[in-house]
C-alpha positions in Angstrom: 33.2 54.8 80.3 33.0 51.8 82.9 33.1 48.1 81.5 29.8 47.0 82.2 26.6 46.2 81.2 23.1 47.2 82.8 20.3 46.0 80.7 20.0 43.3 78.4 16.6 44.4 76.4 14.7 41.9 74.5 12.0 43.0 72.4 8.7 40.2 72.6 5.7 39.8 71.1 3.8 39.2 74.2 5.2 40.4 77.8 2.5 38.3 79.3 3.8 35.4 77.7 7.0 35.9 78.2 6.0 36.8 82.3 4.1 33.4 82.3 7.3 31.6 81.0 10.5 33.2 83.4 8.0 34.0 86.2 5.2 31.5 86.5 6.9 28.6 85.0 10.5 29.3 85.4 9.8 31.1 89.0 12.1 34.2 88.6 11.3 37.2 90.5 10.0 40.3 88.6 11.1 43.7 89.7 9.4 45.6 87.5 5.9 44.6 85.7 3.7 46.7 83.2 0.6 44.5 81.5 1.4 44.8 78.1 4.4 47.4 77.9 7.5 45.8 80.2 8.8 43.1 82.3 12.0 43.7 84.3 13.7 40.9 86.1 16.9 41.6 87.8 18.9 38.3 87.1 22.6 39.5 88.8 24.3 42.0 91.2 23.6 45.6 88.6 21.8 43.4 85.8 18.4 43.7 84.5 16.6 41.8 81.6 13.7 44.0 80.5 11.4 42.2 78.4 9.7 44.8 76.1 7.1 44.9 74.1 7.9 44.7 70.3 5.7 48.0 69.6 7.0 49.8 72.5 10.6 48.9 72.0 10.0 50.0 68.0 8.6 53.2 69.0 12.1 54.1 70.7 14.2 52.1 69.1 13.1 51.7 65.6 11.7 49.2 63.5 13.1 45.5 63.9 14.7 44.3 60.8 12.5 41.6 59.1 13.3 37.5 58.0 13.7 34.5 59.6 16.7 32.3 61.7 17.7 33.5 64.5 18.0 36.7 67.2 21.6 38.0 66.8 21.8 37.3 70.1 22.8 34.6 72.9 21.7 34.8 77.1 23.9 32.7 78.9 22.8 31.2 82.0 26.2 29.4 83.5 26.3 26.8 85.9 29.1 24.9 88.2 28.9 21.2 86.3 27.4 19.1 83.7 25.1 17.7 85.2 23.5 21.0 86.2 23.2 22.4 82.8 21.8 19.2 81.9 18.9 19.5 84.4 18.7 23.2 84.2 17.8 22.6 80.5 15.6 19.9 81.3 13.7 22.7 84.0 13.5 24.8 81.1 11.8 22.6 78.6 9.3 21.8 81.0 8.5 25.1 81.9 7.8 25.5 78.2 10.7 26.8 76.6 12.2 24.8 73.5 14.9 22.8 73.2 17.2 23.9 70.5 20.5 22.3 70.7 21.0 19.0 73.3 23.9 19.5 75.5 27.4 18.3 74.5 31.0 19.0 75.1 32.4 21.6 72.9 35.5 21.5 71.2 36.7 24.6 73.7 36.3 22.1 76.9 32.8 23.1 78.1 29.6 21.5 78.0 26.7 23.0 76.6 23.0 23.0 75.5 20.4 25.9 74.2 16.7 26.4 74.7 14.7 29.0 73.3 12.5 31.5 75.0 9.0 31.9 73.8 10.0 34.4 71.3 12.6 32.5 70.0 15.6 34.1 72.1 18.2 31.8 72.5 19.3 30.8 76.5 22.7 29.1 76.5 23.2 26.5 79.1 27.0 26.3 80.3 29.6 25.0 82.0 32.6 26.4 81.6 36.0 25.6 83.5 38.0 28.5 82.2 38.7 31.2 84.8 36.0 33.6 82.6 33.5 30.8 83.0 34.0 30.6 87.1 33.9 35.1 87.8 30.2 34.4 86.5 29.0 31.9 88.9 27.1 33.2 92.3 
């Protein structure tokens, strides 16, 4: 099996709010758009996030466990610098999302920050100066 990854599914409770928030506020491009069912943005070279409605991704996947916190789950959207994540968290805010954690250096020499979708999904913020942290950058 190759070492990648394709799809990183997300199952929402409403794709048209989720479409308002990464397209119309956030500006992403949408590949793929079905009112009510599925959004699909392609966000790197081979990588899609769908954005799925919950009763559609249930039906296939199965039911979503219940209770409270968190997603088990993490996005990270990587940038070059500080000073980028904290304006790209800042963009994100305003486009409506919710800041979760401010940005701060972390004890593993980055600098980082989370804001949280409109269904709660968590978008990490980074810098990282590692090598693993550069192969992601465009």
């Amino acid at each position: 099996m190759d070492q990648r990854v394709s799809f990183v599914t997300l199952a929402v409770a409403d794709v048209a709010r989720s479409r308002a928030f990464y397209v119309d506020a956030l500006g992403w491009s949408e590949d793929v758009y079905v009112e009510g069912e599925v959004l699909m943005i392609r966000v790197a070279d081979k990588v899609v996030l769908s954005l799925w409605q919950r009763e559609g991704f249930e039906s296939e996947v199965g039911p979503l466990a219940p209770g409270g916190g968190f997603a088990p789950i993490t996005l990270a959207h990587n940038v070059g610098t500080t000073d980028e994540v904290d304006a790209v968290v800042a963009e994100a805010v305003a486009a409506g999302g919710t800041l979760h954690r401010e940005p701060e250096a972390r004890e593993w020499g980055g600098y980082t920050g989370y804001v949280l979708d409109p269904d709660g999904f968590a978008w990490e913020i980074a810098f990282n100066p590692g090598e693993i942290g550069q192969v992601v950058l465009p």
